[in-house]
VOTORFI-521307 format. One record per residue: residue in three letters; x, y, z of N, C-alpha, C, O, CB in turn. Coordinates in steps of 0.2 Angstrom, whole numbers, plus 5000, padded with zeros to 4 digits. Glycine has a CB too. Example, Ala and Ser with C-alpha at 12.3 -4.5 7.8 and 13.67 -1.06 7.14 Angstrom:
BEGIN
ala506649725039506249785039506649845039507149835042505749785045ser506449895035506849955036506450005039506750065040507049975029
***
This chain:
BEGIN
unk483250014960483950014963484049984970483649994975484250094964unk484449934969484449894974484649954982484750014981485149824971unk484749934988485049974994485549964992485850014990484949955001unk485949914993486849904993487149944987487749964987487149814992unk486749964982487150004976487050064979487450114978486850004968unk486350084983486150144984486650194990486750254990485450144984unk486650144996487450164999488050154997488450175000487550135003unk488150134990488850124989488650194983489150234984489150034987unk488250214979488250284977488450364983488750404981487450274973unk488050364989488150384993488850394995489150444995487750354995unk489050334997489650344998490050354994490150414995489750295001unk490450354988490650404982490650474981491150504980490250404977unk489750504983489650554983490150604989490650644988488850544983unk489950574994490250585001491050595000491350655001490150515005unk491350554997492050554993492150614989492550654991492050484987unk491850624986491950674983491850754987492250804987491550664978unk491150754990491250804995491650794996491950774991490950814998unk492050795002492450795005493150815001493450865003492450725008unk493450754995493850814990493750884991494250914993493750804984unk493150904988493150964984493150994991493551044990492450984980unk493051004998492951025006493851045003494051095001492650955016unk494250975003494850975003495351024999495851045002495050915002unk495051034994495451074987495651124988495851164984495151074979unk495451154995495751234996496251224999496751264998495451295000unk496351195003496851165008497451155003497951185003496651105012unk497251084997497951094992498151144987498751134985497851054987unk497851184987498051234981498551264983498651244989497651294978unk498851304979499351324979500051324977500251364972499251314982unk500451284983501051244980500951144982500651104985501651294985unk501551154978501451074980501451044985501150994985501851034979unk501851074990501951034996501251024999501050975003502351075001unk500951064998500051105002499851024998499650975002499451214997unk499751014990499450964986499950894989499550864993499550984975unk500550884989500850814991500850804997500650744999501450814989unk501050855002500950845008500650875016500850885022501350835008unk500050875012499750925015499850975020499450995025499350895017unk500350995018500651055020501051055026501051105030500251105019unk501350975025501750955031501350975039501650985044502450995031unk500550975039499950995044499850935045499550955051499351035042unk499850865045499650815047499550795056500150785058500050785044unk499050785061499350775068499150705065498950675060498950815076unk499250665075499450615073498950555072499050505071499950605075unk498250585074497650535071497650525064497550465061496950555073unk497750575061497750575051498350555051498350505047497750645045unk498850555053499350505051499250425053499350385050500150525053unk498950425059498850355060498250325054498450275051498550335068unk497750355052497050345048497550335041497450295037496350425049unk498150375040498150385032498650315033498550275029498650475027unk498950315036499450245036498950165036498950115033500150245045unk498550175040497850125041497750115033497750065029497150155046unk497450165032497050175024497550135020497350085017496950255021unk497950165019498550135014498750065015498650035010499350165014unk498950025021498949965021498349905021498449845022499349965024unk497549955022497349935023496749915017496149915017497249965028unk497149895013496649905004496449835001496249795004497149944997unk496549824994496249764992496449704996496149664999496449754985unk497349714995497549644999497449635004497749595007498149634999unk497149675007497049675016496449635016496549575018496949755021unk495949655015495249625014495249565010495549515011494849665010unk494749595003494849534997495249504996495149454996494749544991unk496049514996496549474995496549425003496549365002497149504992unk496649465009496849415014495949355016495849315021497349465022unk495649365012494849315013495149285005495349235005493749375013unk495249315001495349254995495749184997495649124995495849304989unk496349235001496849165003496549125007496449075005497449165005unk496349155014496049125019495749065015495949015016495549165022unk495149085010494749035007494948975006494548925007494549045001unk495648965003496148905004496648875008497048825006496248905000unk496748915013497348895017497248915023497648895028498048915014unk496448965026496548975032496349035038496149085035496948965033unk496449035044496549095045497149125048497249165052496149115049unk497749085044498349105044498549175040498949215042498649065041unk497949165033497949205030497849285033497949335029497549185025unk497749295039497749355041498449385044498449445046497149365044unk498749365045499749385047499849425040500149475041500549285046unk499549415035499649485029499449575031499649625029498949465022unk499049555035498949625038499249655044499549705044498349615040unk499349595050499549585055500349615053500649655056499449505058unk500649585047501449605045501449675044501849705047501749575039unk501049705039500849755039501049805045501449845045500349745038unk500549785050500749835056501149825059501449885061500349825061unk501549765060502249755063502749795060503149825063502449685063unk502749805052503049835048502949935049503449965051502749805041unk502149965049501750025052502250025058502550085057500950015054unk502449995064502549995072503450015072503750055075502249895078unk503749965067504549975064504850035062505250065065504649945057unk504350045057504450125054504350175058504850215058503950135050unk503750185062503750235067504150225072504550275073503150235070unk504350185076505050165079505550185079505850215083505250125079unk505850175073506550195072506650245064507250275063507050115071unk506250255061506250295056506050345055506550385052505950275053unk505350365056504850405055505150495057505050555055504050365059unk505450475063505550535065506250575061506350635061505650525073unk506750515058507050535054506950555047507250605044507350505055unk506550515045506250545037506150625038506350665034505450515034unk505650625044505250705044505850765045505950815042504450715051unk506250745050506950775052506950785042506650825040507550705058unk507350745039507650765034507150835028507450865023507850685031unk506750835029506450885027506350885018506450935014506750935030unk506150805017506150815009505350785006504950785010506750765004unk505350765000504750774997504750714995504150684996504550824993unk505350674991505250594990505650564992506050594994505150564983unk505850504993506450454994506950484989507550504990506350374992unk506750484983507350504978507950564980508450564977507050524972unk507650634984507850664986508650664991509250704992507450664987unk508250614994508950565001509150544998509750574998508850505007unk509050484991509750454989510150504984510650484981509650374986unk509850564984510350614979510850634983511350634980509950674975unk510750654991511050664995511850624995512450654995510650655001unk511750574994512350524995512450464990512850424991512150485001unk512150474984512450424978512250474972512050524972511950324978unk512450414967512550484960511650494956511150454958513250434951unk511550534951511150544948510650484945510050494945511350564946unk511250424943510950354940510550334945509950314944511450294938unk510650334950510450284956509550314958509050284960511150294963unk509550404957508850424957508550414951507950414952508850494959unk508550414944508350404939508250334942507650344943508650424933unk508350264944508350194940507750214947507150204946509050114939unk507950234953507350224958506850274957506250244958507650224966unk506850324956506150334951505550284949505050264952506350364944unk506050254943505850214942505450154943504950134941506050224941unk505850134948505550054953505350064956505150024959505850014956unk505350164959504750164965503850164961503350144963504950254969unk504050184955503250204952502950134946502450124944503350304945unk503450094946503450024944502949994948502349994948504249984945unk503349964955503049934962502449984965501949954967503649944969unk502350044964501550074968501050074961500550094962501650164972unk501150074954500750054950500549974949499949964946501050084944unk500849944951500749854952500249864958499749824958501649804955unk500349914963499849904969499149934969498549924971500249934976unk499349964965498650034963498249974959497749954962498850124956unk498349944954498149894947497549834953496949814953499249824943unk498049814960497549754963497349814965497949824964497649694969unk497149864968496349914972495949894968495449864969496150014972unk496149904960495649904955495149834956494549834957496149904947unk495749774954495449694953494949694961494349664961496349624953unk495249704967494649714973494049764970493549734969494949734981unk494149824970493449884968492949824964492349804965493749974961unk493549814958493049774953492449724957491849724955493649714949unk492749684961492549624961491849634966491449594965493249584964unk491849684971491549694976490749744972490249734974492149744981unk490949794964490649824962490349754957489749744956490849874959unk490549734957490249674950489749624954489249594951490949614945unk489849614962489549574968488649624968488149594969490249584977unk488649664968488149714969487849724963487249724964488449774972unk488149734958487949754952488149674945488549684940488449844950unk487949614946488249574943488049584934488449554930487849504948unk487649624932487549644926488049664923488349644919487049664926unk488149734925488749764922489449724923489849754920488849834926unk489649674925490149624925490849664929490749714933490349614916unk491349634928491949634932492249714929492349774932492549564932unk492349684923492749734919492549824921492949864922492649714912unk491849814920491549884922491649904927492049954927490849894922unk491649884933491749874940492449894942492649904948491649814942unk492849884936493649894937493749954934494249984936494149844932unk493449994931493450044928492950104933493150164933493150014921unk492350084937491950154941492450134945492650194947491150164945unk492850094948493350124954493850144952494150174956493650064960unk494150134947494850184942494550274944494850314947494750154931unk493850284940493850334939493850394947494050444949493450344934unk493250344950493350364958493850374962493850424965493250324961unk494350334961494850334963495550404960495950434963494950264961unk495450414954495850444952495550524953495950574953496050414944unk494750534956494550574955494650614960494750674959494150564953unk494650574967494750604973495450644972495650704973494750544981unk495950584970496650614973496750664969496850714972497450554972unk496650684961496650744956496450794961496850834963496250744949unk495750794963495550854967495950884972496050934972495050844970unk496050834978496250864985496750834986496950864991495850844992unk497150804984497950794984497850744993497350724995498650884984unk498350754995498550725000498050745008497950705013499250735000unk497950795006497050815011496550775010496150765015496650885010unk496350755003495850735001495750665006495250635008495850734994unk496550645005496750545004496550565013496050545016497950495001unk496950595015496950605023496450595026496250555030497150665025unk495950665022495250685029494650605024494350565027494750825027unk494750605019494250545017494450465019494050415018494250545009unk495150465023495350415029494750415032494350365031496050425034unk494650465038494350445043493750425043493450405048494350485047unk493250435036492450405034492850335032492850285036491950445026unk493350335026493450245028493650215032493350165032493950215025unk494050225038494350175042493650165047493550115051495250215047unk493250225047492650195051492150135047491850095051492150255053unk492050135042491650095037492050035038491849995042491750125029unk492650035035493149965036492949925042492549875043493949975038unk493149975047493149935054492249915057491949865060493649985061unk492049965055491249945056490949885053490549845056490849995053unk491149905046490749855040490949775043490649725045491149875030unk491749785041492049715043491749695050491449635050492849715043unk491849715055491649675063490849645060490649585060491549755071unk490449715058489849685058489649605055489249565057489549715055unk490149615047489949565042490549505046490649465042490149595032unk490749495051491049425054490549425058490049395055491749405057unk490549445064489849425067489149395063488849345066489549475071unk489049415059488449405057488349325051487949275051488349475054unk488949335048489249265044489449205050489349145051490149285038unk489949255053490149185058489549135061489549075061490549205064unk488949185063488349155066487949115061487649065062487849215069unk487849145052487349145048487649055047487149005047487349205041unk488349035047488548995045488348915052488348855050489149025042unk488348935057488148895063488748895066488848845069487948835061unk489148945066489648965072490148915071490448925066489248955080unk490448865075491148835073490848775071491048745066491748815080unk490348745074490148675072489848675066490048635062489748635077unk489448725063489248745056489948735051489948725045489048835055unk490348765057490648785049491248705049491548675045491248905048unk491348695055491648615054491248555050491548505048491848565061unk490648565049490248525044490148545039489648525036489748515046unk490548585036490448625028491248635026491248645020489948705029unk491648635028492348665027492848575024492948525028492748725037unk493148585018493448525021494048495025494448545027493448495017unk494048455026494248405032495148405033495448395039494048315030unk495448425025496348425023496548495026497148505026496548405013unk496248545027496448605027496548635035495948635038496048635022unk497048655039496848685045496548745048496748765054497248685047unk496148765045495548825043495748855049495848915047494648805042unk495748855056495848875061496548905064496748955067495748825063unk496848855063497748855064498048915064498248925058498248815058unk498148975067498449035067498949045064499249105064498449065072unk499448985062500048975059499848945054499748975049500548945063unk499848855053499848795049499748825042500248815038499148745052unk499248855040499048875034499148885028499048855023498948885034unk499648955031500248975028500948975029501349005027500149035028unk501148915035501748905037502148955039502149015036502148875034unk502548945043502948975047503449025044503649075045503148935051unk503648985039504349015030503749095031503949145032504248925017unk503149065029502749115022502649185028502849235026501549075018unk502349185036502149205038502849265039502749325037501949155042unk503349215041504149275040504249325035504449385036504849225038unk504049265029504149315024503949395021504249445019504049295020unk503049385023502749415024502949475027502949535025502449375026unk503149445035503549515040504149545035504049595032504049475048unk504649515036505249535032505049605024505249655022505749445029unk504649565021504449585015504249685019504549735018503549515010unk503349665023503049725023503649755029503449815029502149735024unk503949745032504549775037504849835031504749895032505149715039unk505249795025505749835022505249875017505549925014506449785017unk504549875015504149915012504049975015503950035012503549875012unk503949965022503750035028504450065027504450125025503649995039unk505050045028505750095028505650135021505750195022506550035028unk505650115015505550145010505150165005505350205001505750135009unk504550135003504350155000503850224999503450245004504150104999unk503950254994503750324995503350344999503350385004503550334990unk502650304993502150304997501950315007501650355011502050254995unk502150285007502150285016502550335017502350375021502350215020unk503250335015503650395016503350445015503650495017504150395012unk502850475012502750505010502050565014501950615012502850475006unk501850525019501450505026501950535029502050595028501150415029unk502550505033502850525037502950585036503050625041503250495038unk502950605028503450675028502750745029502850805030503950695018unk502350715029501650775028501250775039500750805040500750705020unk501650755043501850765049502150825050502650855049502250715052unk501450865053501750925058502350925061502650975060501350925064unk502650875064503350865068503550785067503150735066503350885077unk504250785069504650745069504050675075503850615073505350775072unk503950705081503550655086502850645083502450605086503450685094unk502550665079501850665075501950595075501750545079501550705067unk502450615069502450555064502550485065502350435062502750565060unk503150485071503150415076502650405081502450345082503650395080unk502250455083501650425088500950395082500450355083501450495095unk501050435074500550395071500550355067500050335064500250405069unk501250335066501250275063501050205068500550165068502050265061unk501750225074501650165080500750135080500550075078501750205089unk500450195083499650185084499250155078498750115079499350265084unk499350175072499250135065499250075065498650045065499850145060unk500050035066500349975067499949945069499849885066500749975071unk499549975076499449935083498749915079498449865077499349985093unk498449985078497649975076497449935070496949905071497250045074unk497949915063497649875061497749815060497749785054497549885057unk497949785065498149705065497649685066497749625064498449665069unk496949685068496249645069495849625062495549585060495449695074unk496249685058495749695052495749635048495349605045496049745048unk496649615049496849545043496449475045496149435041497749515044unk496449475054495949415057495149405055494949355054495949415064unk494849485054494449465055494049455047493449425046494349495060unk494649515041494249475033494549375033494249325029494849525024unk495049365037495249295037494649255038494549205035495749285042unk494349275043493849235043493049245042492649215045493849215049unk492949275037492549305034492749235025492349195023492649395033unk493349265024493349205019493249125019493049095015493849195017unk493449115027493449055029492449065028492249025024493949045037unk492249085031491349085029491149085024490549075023490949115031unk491449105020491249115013491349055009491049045004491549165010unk491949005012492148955008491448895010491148865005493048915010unk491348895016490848845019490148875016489648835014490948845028unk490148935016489248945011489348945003488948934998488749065012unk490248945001490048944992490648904992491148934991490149024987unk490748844993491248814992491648794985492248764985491048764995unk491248814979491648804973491548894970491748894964491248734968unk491448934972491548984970492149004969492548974972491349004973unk492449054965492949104963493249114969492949144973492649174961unk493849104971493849144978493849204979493549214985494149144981unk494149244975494049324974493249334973492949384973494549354966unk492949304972492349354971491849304976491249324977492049354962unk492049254980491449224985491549274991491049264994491549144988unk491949324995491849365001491249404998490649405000492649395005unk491349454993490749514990490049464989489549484990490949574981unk490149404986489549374986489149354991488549344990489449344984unk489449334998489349325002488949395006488349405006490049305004unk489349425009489049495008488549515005488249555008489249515006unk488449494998487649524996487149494999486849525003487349514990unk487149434998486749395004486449415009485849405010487049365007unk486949455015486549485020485949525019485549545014487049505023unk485749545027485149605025485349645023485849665027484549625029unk485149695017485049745012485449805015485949835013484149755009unk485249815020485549875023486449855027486849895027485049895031unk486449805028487349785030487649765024488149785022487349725036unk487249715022487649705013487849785013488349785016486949685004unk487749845011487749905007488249915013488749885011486949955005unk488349935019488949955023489449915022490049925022488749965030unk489249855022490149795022490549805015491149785014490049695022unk490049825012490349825003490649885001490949884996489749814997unk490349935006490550005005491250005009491750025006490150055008unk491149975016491649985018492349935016492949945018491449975025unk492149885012492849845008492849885003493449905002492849765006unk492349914998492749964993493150034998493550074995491950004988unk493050055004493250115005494150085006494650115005492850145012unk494150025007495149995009495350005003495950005002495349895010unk494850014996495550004992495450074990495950084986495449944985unk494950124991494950174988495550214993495850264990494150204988unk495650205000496050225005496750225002497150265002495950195013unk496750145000497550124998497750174993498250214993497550034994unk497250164986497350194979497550254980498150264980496750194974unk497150314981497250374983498050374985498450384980496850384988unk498250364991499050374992499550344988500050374988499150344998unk499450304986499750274980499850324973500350354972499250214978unk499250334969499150374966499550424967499950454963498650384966unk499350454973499950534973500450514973500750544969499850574979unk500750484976501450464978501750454970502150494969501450394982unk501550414966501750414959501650484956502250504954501350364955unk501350514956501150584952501750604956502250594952500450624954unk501950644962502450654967503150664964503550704962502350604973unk503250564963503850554961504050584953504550614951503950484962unk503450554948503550594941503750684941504150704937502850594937unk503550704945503450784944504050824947504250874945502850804947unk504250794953504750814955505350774954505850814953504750824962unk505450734953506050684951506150674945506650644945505950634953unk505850684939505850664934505750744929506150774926505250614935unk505050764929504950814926505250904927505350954923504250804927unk505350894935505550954937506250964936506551014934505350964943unk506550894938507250904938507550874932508150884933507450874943unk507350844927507450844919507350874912507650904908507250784919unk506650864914506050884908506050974908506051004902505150844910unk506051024914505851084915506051084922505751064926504951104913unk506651104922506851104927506751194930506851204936507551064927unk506651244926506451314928505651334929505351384929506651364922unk505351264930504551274928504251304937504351274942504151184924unk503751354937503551374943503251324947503251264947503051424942unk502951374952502651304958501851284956501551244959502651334967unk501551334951500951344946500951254941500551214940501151424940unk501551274940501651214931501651164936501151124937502551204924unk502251164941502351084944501751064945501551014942502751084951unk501251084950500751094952500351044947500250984948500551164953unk500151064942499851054936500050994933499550954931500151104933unk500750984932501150914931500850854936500650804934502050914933unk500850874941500650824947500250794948500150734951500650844952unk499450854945498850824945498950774940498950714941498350864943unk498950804933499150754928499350704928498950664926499450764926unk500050674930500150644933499950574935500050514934500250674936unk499550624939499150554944498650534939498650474939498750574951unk498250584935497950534930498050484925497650434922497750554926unk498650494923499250464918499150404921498750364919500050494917unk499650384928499850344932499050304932498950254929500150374940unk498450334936497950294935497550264930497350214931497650324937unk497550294924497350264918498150184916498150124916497350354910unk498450214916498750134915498850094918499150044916499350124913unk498650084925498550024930497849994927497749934927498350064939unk497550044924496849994922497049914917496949854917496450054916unk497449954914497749904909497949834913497849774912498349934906unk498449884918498849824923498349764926498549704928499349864930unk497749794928497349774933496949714927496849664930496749844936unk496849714921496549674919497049594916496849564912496149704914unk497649584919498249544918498449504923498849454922498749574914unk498249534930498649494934498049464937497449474934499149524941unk498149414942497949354945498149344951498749344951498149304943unk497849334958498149324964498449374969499049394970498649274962unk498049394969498149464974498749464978499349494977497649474980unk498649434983499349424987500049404984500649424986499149374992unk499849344979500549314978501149394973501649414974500349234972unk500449414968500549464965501049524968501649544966499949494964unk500649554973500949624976501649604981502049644982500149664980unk501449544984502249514986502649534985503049564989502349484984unk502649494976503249494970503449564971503949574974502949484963unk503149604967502949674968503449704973503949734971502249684972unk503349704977503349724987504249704988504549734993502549654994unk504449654985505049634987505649674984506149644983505149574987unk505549734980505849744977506049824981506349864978505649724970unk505949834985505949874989506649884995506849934997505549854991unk506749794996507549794999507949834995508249874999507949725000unk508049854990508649884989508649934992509149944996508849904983unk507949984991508050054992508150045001508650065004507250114989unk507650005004507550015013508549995015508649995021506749925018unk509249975011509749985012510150015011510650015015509949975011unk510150065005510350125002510050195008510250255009510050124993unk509350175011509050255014509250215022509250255027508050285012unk509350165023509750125030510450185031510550235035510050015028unk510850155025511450175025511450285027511850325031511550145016unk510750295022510750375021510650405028510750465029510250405015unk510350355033509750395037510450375044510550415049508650345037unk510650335044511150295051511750315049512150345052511050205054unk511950295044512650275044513050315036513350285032512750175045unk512850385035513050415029513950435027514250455022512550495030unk514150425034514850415034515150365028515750375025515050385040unk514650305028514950255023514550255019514550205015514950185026unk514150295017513750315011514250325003514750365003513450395013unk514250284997514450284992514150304985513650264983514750234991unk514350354983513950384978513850324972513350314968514250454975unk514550284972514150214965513650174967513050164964514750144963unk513850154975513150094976512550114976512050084978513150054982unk512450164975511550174975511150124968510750084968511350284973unk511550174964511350134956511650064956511250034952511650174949unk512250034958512249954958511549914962511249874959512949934961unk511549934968511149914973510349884968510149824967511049994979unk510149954966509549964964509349894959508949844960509650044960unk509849924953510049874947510149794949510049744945510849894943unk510349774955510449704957509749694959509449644957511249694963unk509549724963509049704966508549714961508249654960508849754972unk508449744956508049724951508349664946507849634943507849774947unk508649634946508849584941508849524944508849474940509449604938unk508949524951508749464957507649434956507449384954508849514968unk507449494957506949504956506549454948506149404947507149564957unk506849504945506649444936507049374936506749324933507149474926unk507549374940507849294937507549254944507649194943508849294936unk507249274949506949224951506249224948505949184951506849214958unk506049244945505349224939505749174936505549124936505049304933unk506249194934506449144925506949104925507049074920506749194918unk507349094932507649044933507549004940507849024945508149074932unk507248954941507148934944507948904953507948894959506848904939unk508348884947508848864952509248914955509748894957509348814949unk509048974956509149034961508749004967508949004973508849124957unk508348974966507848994974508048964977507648904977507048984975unk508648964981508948944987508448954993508348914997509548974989unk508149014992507649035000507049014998506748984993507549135001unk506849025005505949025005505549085000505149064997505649045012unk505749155001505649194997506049234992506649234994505549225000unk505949274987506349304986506449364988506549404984506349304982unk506249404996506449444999507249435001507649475001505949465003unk507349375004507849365007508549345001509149335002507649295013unk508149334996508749344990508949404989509549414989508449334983unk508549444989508549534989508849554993509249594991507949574988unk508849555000509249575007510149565004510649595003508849505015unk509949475004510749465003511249494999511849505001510849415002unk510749494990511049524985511449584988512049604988510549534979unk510949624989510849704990511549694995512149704993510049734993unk511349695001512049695004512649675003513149705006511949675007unk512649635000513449624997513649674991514149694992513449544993unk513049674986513349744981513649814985514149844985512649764977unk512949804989513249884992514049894994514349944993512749894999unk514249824998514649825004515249824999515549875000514549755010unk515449784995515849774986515849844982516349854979515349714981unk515449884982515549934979515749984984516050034981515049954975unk515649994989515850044993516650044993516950094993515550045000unk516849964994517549954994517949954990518549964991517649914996unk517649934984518149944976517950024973518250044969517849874969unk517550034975517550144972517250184980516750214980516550164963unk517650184985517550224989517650284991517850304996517650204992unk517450324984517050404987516450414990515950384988517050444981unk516550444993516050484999515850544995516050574990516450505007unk515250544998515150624994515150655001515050615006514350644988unk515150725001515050765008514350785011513950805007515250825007unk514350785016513750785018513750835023514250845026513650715020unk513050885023513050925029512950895037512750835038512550975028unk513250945041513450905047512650915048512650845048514150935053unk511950925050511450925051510850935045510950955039511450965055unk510150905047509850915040509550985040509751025044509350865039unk509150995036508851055033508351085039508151145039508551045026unk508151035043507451025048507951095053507751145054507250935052unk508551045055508851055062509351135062509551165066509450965064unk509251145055509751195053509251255055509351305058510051175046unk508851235052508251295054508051315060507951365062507651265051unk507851265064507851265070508351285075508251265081507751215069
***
């Protein structure tokens, strides 16, 4: 048994301890399993928000692109946090204030039934697309270490790993098994760039090996200034709504937790994107016709036996940090939004419970599928990722300005913003913009603004939330 499999078994094991430490803490009721029993301070909320944006595409995907375009390619991460620092700013403290369990919840507050049924939907659409790349990085990083057993297999021990922690310890598990990842990450990674950056002959190495058309360097050029924006704008309106992360904020001890750990989040993982950026960039100059997805873990083996095994662990730990949160989050939304409030809507806090694990298994076994069809990490989860403006307008609307809240536009909103979405796949002469986030912003806003004014019922709203009422 090679070392690098035998720490990366280790570490697994570890993983699982740590679950099972976790699974008393979830039992129970759901909240205890989804949101760790709203007990979160605010180093685990900084660690669980790290973890979550800190996963395939952070790493393997922002060194895949690097490979071809730079160390621009790390502003993927860098947005990320800027998006983490948004959220906690002006949001975080209001989510936890509202005192619910998914987004769907808020927009039941203020638009009709349709509008939570279709976002159900598009919420567990978008975080099963994101779960699918953990897989395609686990994969890639296991198949680097273990080249025999192939990709596919490799896609498959980080599925069940993955699915195994979150079944056990719910949102304790994702939490307390943050703080062994975000040290691995940040360890692994510093180590494996020092050490490549040197192995390769430092700048003048790698200007004799890199070719000559590309601005490898350029902290902008690479990815241009359009991609760089988009990027921001994209993971900005991701932080306002997507469950997932919402779903962090709501598992904060208090309202100030959860903005001082997001902010902190934000701040801490912007090095991360620079510094897989230029790890790829070394990987192109030692493997220059390689895979690109799979030249950073090969790279990596390479080193000596004992750091190979920590850098490989610590890039499997980004996607295991990500997946997990993810995972639950989908389970979350099925079970309370779907199952509880459709399917058994008299069922105890025993069954729900029960549903939720499940759930997450269901959700994880069909990412597998997903995982073996896409291509292109970043460009992928993007796509993905932009479909998010609707909801970050409709919970804009619910969270600031619920006066103008309209029970039709939730579900138009939703519906447009998905249908923007497929027809810039299938029609080309839509793409006025650089992105299609900024398609989606505009759509959305105008629907919204158009239906409020041609069907402007309000629904009623209490004059405070459930937090403040109590209080």
């Amino acid at each position: 048994m090679s070392v690098s499999l035998a720490i990366l078994i280790l570490y697994i094991v570890a993983l699982f301890a740590i679950s099972w430490f976790a699974k008393k803490r979830s039992e129970g009721t759901t909240e205890n399993y989804a949101l760790a029993g709203r007990k979160l301070n605010a180093p685990l909320i900084g660690v669980s928000i790290i973890g979550l944006a800190v996963g395939g595409a952070s790493t393997i995907g922002v060194s895949e692109h690097a490979f071809k375009v730079g160390l621009s390619a790390g502003w993927y991460t860098a947005a990320w946090g800027i998006g983490a620092i948004v959220m906690g700013m002006f949001l975080a403290e209001k989510y936890r204030k509202a005192n619910i369990t998914t987004v769907s919840e808020l927009i039941e507050r203020h638009h009709d039934s349709k509008a939570v049924v279709l976002g159900v939907i598009c919420q567990i659409i978008i975080q099963l697309v994101i779960i699918s790349l953990q897989y395609i990085a686990g994969g890639s990083i296991i198949s680097a270490i273990m080249p025999e057993i192939g990709f596919k297999t490799g896609v498959m021990i980080s599925a069940v790993t993955f699915i195994g922690i979150t079944f056990i310890g719910g949102m304790w598990s994702a939490s307390l098994s943050n703080i062994l990842n975000i040290i691995l990450i940040y360890g692994g990674i510093a180590i494996a760039t020092v050490i490549q950056f040197t192995k390769v002959g430092g700048l003048s190495g790698l200007g004799m090996n890199l070719p000559a058309n590309i601005p490898w360097f350029d902290p902008i050029a690479g990815v241009g200034i359009k991609g760089i924006m988009s990027w921001i704008v994209v993971l900005v309106t991701v932080n306002l709504s997507l469950q997932s992360i919402i779903q962090i904020s709501l598992g904060a001890k208090d309202a100030a937790t959860a903005r001082k750990g997001f902010v902190w989040g934000g701040i801490l993982m912007i090095p991360v994107g620079f510094m897989s950026a230029l790890l790829g960039i070394c990987a192109k100059a030692a493997y220059p016709t390689a895979n690109a997805a799979l030249a950073l873990p090969q790279a990596i083996v390479e080193l000596q036996p004992i750091l190979a095994g920590i850098t490989l662990a610590a890039l499997w730990a980004a996607d295991v940090s990500t997946a997990c949160n993810l995972l639950l989050s989908a389970g979350t939304l099925f079970s309370k939004d779907i199952y509880k409030r459709y399917i058994n809507p008299s069922c105890d806090e025993s069954k729900q419970l029960s549903v939720m694990r499940w759930s997450v298994v269901i959700s994880g076994v069909m990412t597998v599928g997903m995982a073996m069809m896409v291509s292109g990490i970043l460009n992928t989860i993007m796509m993905g990722l932009s479909l998010t403006a609707a909801f970050s307008i409709i919970v804009i609307v619910a969270l600031f300005f619920p006066q103008y809240a309209c029970k039709a536009a939730g579900f138009n909103t939703m519906l447009v913003g998905l249908i923007m979405l497929i027809a810039w796949q299938l029609v080309p002469a839509i793409r006025i913009f650089p992105h299609v986030i900024y398609l989606e912003w505009v759509a959305c806003i105008i629907t919204y603004v158009v239906t409020a004014v041609v069907a402007p019922e309000k629904k009623a709203l209490p004059a405070v939330c459930p937090e403040e009422e109590i209080a």
